[in-house]
N, C-alpha and C positions, 0 to 999 in steps of 0.2 A: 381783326387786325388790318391795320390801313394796307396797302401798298408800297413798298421801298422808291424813295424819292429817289432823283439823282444825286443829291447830296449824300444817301444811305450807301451809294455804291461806292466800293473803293475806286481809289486814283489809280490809273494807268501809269508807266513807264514815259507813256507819250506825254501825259499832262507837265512832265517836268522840261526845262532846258537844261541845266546842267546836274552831273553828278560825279559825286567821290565816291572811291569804295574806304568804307571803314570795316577793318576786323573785327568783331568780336573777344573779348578777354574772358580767360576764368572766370575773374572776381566780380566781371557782368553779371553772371548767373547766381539765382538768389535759392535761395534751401527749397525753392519749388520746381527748381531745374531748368528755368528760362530767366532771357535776362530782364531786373528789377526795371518796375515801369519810371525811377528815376532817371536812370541810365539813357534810354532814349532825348532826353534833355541832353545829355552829352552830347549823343550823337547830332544833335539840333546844333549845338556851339559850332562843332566841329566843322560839321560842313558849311557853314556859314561863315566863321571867320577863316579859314582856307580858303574860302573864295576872294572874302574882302584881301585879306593879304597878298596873295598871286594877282586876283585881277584887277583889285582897287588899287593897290600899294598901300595899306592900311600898316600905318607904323604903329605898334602895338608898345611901342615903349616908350615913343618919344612925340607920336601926332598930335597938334595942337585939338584934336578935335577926336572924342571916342564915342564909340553905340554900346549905350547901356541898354540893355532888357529890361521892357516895360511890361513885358505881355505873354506868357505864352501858354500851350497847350496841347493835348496828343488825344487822338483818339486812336484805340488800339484795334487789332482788327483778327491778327492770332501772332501767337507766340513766338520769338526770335531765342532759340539759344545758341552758348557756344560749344563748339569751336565754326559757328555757322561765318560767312562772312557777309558784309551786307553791302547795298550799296545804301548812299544818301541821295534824291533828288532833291532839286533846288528849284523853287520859282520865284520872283516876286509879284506880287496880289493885289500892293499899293506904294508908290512910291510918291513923298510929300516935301514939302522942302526941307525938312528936318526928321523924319520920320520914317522908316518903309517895313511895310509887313511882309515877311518871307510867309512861304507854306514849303513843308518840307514833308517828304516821302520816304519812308524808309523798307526798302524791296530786300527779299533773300536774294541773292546771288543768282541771277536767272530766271526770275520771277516777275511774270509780268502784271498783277498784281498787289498795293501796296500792303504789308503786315502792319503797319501803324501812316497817322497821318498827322503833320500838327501846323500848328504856324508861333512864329514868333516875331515880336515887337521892338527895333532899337529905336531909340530918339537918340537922333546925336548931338553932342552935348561937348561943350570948352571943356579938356581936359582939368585946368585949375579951378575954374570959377561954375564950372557941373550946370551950366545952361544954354541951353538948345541955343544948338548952332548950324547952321545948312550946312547939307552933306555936302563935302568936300568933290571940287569937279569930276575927279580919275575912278570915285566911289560910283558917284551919281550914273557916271556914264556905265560900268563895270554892272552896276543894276539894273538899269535902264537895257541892257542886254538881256536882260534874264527873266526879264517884266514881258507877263499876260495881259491881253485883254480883257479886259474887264468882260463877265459875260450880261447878251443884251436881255 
């Protein structure tokens, strides 16, 4: 058996800049008594468009310019049920002129340690005509806060 890389270790608390706390629901929890590994994609939206909307001003009804999901993924690390509450951390990984890859962290309530890790993909794209469009200035800058160095 090789050695655990760094990449094998979970994420720290510290590796994020921001975070939401999201509850837990009932109907999270699947007949195996923790919540379903879809569900954690919830939690990916959640914290992500929460931010874009508060810190970008992302008009989710009307901006000429939306971030579709192109990409995403979780690696699980142990079990989150309810009525636990969780927090989401937030970083961004890559930010491009149309493009930015979040990684997102999802901690129990107190835990410094992540229970799952994932990243996800928008391309932002003209609302009517659905092609890449550069992120809007108030987004760009709203992530450009939240963006890591790249490691050397």
């Amino acid at each position: 058996m090789s050695e655990p890389t760094k990449d094998d270790a979970p994420q720290t608390r510290a590796s994020y800049t921001h975070f939401a706390p999201i509850p837990t629901r009932w109907m999270d929890n699947d007949v195996y008594g923790h919540v379903n590994n879809v569900v954690y994609y919830a939690y990916f939206d959640t914290v992500i468009n929460r931010y874009l909307i508060a810190e970008g001003k992302l008009d989710i009804a009307r901006g000429a310019v939306i971030g579709l999901c192109v990409e995403s993924r979780c690696r699980y690390r142990r079990a989150v049920a309810f009525p636990e509450d969780i927090d989401a951390g937030l970083r961004v990984a890559k930010l491009g002129r149309s493009s930015v890859t979040y990684e997102i962290g999802i901690f129990g309530r107190g835990e410094e340690t992540a229970a799952a890790e994932g990243s996800f993909v928008h391309v932002f794209v003209d609302r009517e005509t659905r092609r890449s469009a550069p992120i809007p200035d108030a987004i760009r800058s709203a992530l450009a806060r939240i963006a890591v160095a790249a490691d050397a």
